[in-house]
C-alpha positions as a Markdown table, in Angstrom:
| # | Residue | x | y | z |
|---|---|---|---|---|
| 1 | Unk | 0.0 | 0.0 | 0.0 |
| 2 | Unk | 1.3 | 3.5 | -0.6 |
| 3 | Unk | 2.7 | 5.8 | 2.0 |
| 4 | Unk | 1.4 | 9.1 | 3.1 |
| 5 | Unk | 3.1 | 11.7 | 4.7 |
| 6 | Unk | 1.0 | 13.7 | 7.1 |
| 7 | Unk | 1.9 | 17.2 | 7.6 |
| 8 | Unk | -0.1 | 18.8 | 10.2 |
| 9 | Unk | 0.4 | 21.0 | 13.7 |
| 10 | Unk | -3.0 | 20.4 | 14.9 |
| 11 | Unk | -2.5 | 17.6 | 17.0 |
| 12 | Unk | -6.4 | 16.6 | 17.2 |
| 13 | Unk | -6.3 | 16.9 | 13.4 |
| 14 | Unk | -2.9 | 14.7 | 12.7 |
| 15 | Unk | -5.0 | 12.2 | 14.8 |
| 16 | Unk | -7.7 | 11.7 | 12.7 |
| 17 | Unk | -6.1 | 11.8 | 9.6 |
| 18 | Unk | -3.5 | 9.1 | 10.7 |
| 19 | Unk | -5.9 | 7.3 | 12.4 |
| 20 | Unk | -8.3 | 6.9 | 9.2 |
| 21 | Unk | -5.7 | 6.5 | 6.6 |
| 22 | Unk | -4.2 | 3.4 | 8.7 |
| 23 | Unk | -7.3 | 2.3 | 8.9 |
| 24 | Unk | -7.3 | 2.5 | 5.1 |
| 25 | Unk | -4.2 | 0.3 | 5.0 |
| 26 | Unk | -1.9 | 3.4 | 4.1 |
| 27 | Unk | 1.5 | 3.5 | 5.8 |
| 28 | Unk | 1.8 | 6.9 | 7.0 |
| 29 | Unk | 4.3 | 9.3 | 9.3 |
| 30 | Unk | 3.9 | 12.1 | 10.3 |
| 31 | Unk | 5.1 | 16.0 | 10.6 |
| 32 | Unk | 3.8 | 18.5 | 12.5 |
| 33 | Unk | 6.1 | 21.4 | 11.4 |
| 34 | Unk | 7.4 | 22.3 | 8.0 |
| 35 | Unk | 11.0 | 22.1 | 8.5 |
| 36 | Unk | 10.6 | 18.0 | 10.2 |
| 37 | Unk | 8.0 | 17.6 | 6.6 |
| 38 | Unk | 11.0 | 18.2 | 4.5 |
| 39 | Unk | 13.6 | 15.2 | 6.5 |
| 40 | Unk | 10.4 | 13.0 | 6.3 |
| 41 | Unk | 10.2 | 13.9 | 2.6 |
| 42 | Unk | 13.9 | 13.3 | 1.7 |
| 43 | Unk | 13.8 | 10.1 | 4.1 |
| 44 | Unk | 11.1 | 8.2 | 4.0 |
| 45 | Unk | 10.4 | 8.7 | -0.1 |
| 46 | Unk | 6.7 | 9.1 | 0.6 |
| 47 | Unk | 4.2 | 8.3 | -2.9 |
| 48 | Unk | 2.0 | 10.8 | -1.5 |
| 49 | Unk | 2.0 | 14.5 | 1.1 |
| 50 | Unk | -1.2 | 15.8 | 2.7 |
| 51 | Unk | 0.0 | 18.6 | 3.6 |
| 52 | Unk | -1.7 | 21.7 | 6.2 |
| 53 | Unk | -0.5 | 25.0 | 4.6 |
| 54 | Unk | -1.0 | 27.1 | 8.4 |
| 55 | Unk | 2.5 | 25.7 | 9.6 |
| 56 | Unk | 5.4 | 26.6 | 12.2 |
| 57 | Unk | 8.8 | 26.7 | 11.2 |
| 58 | Unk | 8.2 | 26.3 | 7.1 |
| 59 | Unk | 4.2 | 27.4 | 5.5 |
| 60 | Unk | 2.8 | 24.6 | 3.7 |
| 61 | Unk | 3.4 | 26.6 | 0.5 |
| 62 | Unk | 6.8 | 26.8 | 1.2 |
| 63 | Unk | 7.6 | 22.9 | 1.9 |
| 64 | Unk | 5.1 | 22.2 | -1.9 |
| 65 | Unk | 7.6 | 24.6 | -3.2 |
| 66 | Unk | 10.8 | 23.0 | -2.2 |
| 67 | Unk | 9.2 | 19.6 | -2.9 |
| 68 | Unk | 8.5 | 20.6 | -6.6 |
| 69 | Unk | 12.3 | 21.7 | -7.2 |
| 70 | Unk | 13.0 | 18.0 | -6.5 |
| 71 | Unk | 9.7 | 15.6 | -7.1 |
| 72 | Unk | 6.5 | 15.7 | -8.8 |
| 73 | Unk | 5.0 | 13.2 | -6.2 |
| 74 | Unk | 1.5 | 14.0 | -5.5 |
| 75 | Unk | 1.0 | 16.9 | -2.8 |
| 76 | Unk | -2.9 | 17.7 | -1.3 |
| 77 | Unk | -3.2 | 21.1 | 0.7 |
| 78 | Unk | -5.6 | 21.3 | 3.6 |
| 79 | Unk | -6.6 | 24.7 | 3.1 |
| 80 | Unk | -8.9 | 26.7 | 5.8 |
| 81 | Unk | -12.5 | 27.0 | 4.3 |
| 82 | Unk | -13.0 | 30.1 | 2.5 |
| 83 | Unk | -9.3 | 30.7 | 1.8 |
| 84 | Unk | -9.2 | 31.0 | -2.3 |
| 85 | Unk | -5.9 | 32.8 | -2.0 |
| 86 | Unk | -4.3 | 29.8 | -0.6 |
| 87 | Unk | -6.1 | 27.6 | -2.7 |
| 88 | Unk | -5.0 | 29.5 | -6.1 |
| 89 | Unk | -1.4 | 30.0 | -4.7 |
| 90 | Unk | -1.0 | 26.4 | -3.9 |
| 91 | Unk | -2.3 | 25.0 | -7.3 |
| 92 | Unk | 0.0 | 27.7 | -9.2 |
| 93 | Unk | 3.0 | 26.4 | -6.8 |
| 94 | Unk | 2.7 | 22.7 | -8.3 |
| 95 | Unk | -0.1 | 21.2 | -5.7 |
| 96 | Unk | -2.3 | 18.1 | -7.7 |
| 97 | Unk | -5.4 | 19.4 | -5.2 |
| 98 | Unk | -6.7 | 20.6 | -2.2 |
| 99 | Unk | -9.3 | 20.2 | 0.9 |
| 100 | Unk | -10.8 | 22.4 | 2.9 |
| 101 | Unk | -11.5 | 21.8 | 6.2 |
| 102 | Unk | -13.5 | 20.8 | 7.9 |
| 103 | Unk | -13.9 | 17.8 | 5.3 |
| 104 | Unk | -15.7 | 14.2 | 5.6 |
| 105 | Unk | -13.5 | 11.4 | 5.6 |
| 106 | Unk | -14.7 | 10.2 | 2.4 |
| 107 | Unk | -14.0 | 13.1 | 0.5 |
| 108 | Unk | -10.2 | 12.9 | 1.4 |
| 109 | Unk | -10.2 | 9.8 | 0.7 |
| 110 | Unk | -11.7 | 9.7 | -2.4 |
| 111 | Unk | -9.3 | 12.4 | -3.4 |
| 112 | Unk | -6.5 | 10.5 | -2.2 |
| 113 | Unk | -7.1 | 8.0 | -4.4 |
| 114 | Unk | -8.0 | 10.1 | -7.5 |
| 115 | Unk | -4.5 | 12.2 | -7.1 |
| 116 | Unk | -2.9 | 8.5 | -6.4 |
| 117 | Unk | -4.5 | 7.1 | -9.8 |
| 118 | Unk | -3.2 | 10.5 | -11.8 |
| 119 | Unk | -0.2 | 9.8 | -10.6 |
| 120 | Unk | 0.4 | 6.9 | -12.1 |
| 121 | Unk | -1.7 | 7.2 | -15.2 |
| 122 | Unk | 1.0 | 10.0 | -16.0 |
| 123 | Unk | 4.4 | 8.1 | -15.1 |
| 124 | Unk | 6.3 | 8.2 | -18.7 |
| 125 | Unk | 6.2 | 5.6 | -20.9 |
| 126 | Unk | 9.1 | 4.0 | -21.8 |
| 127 | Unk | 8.7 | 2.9 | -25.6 |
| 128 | Unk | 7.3 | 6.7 | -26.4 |
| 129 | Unk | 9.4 | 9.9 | -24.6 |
| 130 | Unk | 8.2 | 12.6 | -26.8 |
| 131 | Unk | 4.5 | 13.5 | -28.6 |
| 132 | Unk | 4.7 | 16.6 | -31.0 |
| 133 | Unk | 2.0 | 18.6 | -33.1 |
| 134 | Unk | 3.5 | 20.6 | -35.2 |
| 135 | Unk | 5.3 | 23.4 | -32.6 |
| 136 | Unk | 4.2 | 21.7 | -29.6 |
| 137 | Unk | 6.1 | 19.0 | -28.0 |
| 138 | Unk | 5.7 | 17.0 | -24.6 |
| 139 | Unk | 8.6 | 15.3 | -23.4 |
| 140 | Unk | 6.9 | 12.8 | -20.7 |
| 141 | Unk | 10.1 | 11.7 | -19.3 |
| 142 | Unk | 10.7 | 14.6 | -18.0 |
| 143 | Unk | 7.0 | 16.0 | -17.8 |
| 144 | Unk | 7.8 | 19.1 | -19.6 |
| 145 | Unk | 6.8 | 20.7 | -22.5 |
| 146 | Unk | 7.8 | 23.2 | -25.2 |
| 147 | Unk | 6.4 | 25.4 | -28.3 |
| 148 | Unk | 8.3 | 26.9 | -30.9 |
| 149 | Unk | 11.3 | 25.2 | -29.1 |
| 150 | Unk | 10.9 | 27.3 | -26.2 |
| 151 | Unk | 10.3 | 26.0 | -22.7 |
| 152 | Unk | 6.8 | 26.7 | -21.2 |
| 153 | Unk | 5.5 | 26.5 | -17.6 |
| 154 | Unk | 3.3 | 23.8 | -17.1 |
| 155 | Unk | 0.7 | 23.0 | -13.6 |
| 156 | Unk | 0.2 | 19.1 | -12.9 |
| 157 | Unk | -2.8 | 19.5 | -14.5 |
| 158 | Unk | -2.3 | 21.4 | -17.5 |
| 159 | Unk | 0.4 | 18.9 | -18.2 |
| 160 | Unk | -2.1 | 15.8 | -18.1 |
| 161 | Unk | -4.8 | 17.9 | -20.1 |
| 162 | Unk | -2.2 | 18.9 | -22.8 |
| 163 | Unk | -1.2 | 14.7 | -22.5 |
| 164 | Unk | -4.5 | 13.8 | -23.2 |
| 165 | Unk | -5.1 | 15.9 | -25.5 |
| 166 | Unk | -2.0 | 15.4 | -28.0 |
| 167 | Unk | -2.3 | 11.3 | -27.2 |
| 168 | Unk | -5.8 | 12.4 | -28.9 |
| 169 | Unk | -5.0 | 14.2 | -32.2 |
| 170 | Unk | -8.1 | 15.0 | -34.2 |
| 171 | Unk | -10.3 | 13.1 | -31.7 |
| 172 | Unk | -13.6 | 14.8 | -30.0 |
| 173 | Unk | -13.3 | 14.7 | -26.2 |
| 174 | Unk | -16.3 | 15.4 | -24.1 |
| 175 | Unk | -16.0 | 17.4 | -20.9 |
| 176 | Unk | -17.0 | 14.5 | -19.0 |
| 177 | Unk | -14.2 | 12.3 | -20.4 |
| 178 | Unk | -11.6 | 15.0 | -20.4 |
| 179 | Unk | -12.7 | 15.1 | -16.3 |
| 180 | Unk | -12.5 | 11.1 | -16.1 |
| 181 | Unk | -9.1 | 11.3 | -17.5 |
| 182 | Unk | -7.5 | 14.2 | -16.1 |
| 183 | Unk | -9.0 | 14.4 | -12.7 |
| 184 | Unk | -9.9 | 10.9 | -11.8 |
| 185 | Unk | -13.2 | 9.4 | -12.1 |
| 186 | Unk | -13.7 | 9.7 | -8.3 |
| 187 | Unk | -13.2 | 13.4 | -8.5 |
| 188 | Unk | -16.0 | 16.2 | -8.4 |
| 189 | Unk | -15.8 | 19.2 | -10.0 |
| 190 | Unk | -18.3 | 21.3 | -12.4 |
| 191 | Unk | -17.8 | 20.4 | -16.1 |
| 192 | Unk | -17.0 | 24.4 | -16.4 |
| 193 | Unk | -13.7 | 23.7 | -14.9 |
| 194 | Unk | -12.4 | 21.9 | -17.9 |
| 195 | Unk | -13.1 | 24.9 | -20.1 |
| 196 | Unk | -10.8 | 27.3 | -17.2 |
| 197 | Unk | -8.0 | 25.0 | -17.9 |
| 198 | Unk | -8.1 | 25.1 | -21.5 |
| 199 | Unk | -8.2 | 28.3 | -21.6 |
| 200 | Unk | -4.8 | 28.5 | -19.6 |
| 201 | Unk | -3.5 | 26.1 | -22.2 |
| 202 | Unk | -4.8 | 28.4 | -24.8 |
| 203 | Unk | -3.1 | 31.0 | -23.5 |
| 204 | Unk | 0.5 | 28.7 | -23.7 |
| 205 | Unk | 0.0 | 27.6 | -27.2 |
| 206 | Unk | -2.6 | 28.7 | -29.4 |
| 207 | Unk | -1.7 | 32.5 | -28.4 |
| 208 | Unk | 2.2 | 32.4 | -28.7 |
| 209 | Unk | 1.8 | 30.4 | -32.0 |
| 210 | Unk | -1.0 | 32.6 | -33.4 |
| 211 | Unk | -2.9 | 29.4 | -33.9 |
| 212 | Unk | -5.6 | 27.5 | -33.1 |
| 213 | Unk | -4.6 | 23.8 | -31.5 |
| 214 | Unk | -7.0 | 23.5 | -29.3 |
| 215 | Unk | -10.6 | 23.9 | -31.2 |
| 216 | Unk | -14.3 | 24.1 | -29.2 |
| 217 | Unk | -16.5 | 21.8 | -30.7 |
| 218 | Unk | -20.1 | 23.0 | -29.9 |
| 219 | Unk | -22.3 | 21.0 | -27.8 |
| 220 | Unk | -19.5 | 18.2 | -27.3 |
| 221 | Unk | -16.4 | 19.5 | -26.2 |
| 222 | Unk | -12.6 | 20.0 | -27.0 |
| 223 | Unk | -10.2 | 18.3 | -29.8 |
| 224 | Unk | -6.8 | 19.2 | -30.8 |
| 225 | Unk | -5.8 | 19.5 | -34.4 |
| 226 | Unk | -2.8 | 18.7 | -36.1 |
């Protein structure tokens, strides 16, 4: 089973997460301050951080940003409810998703094992390193990407959208599938979250290149031309 590492001050809260997710079968340990996240992170080799961003010693955006400069293992934020700035600010630092608390044990879970699922659904592929349309490539290796030869910036989940999407050349993809595929078919979100991220892709390739990749198809969805 995979491990989880639990970062969290609250000590009622670190409870009840640890106690549930053993209860799961997860191995987990456990931080309750950011600098003791980061030894746990570099010495246990954790597949998975749920990780409070209110923390002593090193915020919670702080540890997901030292993290990323060495792993793309799957990070969740516990966020406080109501807090879009953290929210926003975690997602743009590299975060696969977040909770708010308080939450139902069910809903972390199921997000647990969504994030888990993406994860490996987007490990690279051996007998294929690159995909390219045109000015657009995808190295999935190294889970980067570039247009026009030049480097662009890529979120967790623009990277798996822009995956799907160029695995999927000249192919229709509903809302609903591009959700299934990208978030996880345990996840819930409103379908008008799909268009929000590819618009942000839009705004990486289509605009740079002055053309359209990505095209709306009415009533349906998305497909990407070549």
């Amino acid at each position: 089973m995979e491990k989880i590492l639990i970062v969290e001050d609250d000590e009622t809260v670190l409870n009840f997460e640890n106690l549930e997710l053993s209860h799961e079968g997860y191995t987990t340990v456990t931080a309750t301050d950011g600098r003791q996240a980061m030894e746990l992170f570099e010495k246990e080799n954790p597949d998975l951080v749920l990780l409070d961003i209110m923390l002593p010693e090193l915020n919670g955006i702080e540890v997901l940003r030292r993290i990323r400069k060495t792993s793309q293992l799957p990070v969740i934020l516990v966020t406080a409810k109501g807090e879009t700035y953290d929210k926003v600010n975690g997602l743009n630092t590299g975060a696969d998703d977040y909770i708010s608390k308080p939450f139902a044990i069910e809903e972390l879970l199921a997000r647990i094992s969504a994030v888990l699922r993406r994860s490996k659904a987007s490990a690279p592929v051996k007998q294929q390193t690159k995909v390219q349309n045109r000015e657009v490539e995808l190295n999935l290796q190294s889970m980067t990407a570039s247009v026009q030869n030049q480097s662009i910036s890529l979120s967790k989940l623009e990277f798996l959208l822009l995956k799907l999407f160029m695995e999927n050349q000249n192919k229709v993809l509903s809302r609903s599938q591009i959700i299934d595929n990208v978030w996880g078919k345990d996840y819930f979100i409103e379908e008008n979250t799909v268009d929000v991220y590819v618009n942000y892709l839009r705004s990486k390739i289509d605009q740079p290149t002055k053309t359209e990749y990505i095209k709306t198809v009415r009533g349906v969805g998305y497909m990407m031309v070549n």
